[in-house]
C-alpha positions as CSV (number, residue, x, y, z in Angstrom):
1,X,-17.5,136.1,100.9
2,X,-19.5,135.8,97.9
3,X,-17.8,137.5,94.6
4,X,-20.9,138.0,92.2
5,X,-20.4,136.8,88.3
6,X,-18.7,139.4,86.3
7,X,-21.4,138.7,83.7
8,X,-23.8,141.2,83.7
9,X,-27.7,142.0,82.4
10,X,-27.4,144.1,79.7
11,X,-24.1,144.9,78.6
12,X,-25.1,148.2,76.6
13,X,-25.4,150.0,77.9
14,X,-23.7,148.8,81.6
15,X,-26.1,149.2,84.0
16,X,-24.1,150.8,86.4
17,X,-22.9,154.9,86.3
18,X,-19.0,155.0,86.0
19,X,-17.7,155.7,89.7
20,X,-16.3,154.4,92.8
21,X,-18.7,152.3,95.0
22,X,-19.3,152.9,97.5
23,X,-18.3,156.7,97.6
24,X,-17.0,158.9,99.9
25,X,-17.6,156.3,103.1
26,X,-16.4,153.1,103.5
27,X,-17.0,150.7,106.4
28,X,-13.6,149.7,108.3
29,X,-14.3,146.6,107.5
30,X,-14.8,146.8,103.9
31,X,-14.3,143.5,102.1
32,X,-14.5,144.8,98.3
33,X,-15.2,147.5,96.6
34,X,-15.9,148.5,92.2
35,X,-14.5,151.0,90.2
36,X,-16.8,151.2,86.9
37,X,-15.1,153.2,83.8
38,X,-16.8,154.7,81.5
39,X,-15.1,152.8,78.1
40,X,-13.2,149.3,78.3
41,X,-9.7,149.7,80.2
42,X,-6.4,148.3,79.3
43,X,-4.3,147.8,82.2
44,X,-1.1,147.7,80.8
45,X,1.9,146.5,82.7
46,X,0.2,147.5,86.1
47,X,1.0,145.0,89.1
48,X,-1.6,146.5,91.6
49,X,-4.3,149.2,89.6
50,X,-4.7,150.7,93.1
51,X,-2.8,152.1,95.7
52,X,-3.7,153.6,99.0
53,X,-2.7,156.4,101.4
54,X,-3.3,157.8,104.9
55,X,-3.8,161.8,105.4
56,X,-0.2,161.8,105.5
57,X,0.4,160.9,102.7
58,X,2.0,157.4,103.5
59,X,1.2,154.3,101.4
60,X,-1.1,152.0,103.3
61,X,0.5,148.6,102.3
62,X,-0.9,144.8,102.7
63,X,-4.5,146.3,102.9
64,X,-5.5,144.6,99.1
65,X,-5.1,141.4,98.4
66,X,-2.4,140.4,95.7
67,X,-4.5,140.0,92.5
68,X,-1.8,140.7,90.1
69,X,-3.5,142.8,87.1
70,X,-6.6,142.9,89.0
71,X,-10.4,141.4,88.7
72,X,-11.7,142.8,85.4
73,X,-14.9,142.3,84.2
74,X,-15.4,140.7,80.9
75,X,-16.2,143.8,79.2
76,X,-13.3,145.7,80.6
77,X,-15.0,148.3,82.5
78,X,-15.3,147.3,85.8
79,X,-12.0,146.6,88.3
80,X,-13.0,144.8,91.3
81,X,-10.7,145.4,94.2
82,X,-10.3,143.0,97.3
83,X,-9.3,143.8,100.5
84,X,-7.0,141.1,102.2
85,X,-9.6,139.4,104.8
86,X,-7.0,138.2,106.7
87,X,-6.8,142.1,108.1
88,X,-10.5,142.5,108.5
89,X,-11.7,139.5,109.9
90,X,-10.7,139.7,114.0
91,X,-8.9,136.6,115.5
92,X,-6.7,136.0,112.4
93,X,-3.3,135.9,112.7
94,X,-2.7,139.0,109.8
95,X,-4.7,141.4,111.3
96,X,-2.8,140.5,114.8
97,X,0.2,140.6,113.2
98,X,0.0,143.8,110.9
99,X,-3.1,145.1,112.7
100,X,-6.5,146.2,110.8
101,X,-6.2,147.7,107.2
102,X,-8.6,150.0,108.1
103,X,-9.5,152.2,111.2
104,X,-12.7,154.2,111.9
105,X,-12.5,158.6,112.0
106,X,-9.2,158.4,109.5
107,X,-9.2,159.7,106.0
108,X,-7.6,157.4,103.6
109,X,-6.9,158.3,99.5
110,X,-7.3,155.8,96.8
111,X,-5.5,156.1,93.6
112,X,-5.4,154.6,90.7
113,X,-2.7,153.5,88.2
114,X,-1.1,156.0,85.6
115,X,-0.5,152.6,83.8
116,X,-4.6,152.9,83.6
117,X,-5.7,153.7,80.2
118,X,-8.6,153.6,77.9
119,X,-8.8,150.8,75.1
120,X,-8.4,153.5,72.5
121,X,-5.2,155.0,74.4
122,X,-6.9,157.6,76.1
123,X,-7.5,158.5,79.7
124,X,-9.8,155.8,81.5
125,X,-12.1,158.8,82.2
126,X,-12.5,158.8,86.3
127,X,-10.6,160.5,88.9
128,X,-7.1,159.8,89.5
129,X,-8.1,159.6,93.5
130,X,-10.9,159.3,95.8
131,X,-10.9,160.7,99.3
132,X,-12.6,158.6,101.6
133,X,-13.6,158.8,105.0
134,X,-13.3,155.6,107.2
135,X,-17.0,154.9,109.1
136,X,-17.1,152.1,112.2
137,X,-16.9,148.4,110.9
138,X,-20.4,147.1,110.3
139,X,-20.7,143.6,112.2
140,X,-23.7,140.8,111.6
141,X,-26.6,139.8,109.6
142,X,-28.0,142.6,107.1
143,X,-30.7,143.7,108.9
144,X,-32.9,145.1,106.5
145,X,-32.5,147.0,102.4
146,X,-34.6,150.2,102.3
147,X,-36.4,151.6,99.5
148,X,-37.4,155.1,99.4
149,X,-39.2,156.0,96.1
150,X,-37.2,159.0,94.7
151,X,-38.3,160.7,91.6
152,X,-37.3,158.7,88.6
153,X,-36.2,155.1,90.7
154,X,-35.5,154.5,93.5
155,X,-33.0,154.8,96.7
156,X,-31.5,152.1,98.3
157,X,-30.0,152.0,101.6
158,X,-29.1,149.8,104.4
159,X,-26.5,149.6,107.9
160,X,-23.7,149.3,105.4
161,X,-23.1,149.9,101.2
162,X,-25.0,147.6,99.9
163,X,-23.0,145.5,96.8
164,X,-23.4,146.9,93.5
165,X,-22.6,144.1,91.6
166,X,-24.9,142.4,93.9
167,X,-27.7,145.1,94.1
168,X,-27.5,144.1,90.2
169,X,-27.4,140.4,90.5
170,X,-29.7,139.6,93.8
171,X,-32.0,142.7,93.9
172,X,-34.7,142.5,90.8
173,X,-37.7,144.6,90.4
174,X,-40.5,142.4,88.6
175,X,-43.2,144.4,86.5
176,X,-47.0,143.2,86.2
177,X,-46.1,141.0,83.4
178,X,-43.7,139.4,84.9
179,X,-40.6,141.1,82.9
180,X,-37.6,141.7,84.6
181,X,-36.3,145.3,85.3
182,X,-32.2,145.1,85.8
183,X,-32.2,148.9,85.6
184,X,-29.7,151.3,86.4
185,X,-27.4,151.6,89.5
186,X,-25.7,155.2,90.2
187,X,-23.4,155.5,93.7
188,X,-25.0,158.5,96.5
189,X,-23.7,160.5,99.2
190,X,-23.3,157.5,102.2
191,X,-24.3,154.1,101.9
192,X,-27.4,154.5,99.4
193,X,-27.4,153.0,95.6
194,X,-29.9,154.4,93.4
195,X,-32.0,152.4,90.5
196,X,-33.6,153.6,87.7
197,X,-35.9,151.0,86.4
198,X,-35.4,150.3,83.0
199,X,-39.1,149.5,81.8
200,X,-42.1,151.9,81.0
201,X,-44.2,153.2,84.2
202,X,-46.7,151.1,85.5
203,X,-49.0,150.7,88.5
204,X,-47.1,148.7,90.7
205,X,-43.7,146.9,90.8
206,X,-42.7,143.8,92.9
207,X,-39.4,143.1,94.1
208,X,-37.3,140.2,94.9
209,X,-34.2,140.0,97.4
210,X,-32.4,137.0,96.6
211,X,-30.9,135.5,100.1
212,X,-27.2,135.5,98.2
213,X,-26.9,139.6,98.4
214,X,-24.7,141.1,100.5
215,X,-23.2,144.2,102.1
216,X,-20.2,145.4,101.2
217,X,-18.1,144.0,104.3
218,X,-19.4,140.7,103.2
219,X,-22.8,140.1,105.1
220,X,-25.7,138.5,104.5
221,X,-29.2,138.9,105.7
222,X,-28.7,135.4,107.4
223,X,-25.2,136.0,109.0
224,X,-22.3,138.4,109.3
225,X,-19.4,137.4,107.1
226,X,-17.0,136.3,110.8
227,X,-19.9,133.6,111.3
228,X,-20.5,132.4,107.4
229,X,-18.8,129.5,107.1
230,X,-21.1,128.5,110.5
231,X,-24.1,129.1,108.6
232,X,-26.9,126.5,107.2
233,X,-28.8,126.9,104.4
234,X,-30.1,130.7,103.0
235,X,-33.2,132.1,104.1
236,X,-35.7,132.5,101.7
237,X,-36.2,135.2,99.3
238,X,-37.9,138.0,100.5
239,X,-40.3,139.4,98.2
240,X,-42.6,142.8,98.2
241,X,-44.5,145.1,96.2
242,X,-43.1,148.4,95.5
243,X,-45.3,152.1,94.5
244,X,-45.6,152.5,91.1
245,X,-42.2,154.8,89.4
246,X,-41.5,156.1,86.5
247,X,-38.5,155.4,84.4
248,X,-35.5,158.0,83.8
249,X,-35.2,160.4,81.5
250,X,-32.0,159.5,80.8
């Protein structure tokens, strides 16, 4: 599983829309997921930033792994959370023992810390829980990433959430000039991202898909995360050209 750097293009503004991601759906085999604030975030004294439940109402335990504090980013604003691996990858003796974290059709909540506030005191400024719907796991190689032109940027989409920190780090959009566009990620209804481009219209755009990205359960376009450590060296990037868009208003 590849963790992307915490460093990101652009600090200010972050290039990401405060929210969960992915929303509203996750895989039952998710391997991480972000939670992007909209100011810097002190933890204060909280062992485990997020919890989880069943429709019940009963605490899902053992389904993160045991990052005391959590996996900031270095501005503060974004909380990776791991889920223990050893629950979603099958034949390990975890997820034999205690049985998958996660199951497709159920309805799990996440919630986050009341220990959670802003840097200036405050409320951290999202939701204090998430409802999310469990979709089937998503096995093997990534298939494919879809853009779909949409407006002001553009939507994309594949089998599973694609990373956002990875859709960031592994997905560029190249002008004519050769200037790098890091954009703008925002989280949609599903699996989709969508990117604003962050550089004046122009005929045409190229993009790159650096062979590092991967899903959210931890695939790659060359193998599924169970077969990884099996796998040789990356494929190459893919490259394209993209219609011509027009940056956001925002």
């Amino acid at each position: 599983m590849n963790v992307p750097a915490m460093s990101l293009p652009g600090a200010e503004p972050l290039p990401l829309t405060p929210g969960l991601y992915p929303a509203r759906f996750w895989p039952a085999n998710i391997l991480r997921l972000h939670l992007v604030f909209p100011q810097a975030i002190d933890a204060g004294d909280s062992a485990q930033p997020v919890r989880l439940f069943d429709a019940a109402g009963r605490e899902r335990l053992d389904v993160f792994a045991d990052i005391p504090g959590g996996l900031w980013s270095a501005c503060g604003r974004i909380l990776t959370v791991l889920l223990h691996p050893g629950r979603v990858k099958r034949g390990l003796a975890a997820r034999d023992r205690l049985g998958p974290g996660l199951v497709a059709g159920e309805t799990v909540t996440l919630t986050l810390s009341s220990a959670l506030r802003g840097a200036d005191g405050g409320p951290h400024g999202l939701p204090e829980r998430f409802l999310i719907r469990i979709a089937p796991p998503v096995f093997g190689p990534i298939p494919s990433v879809a853009f779909r032109r949409t407006g002001h940027g553009l939507r994309l989409g594949g089998p599973a959430p694609i990373d956002a920190l990875g859709a960031l780090s592994y997905i560029r959009l190249i002008a004519p000039d050769g200037a790098a566009l890091f954009g703008r990620l925002a989280p949609l209804t599903g699996w989709a991202l969508h990117l604003s481009p962050s550089h004046a219209p122009c005929p045409h755009f190229r993009f790159e898909i650096v062979a590092a990205l991967e899903d959210c359960c931890g695939n790659r376009r060359d193998a599924g995360f169970e077969v990884l450590a099996a796998s040789s060296a990356m494929p190459p990037t893919v490259t394209g050209d993209l219609p011509c868009l027009t940056t956001s208003p925002n």
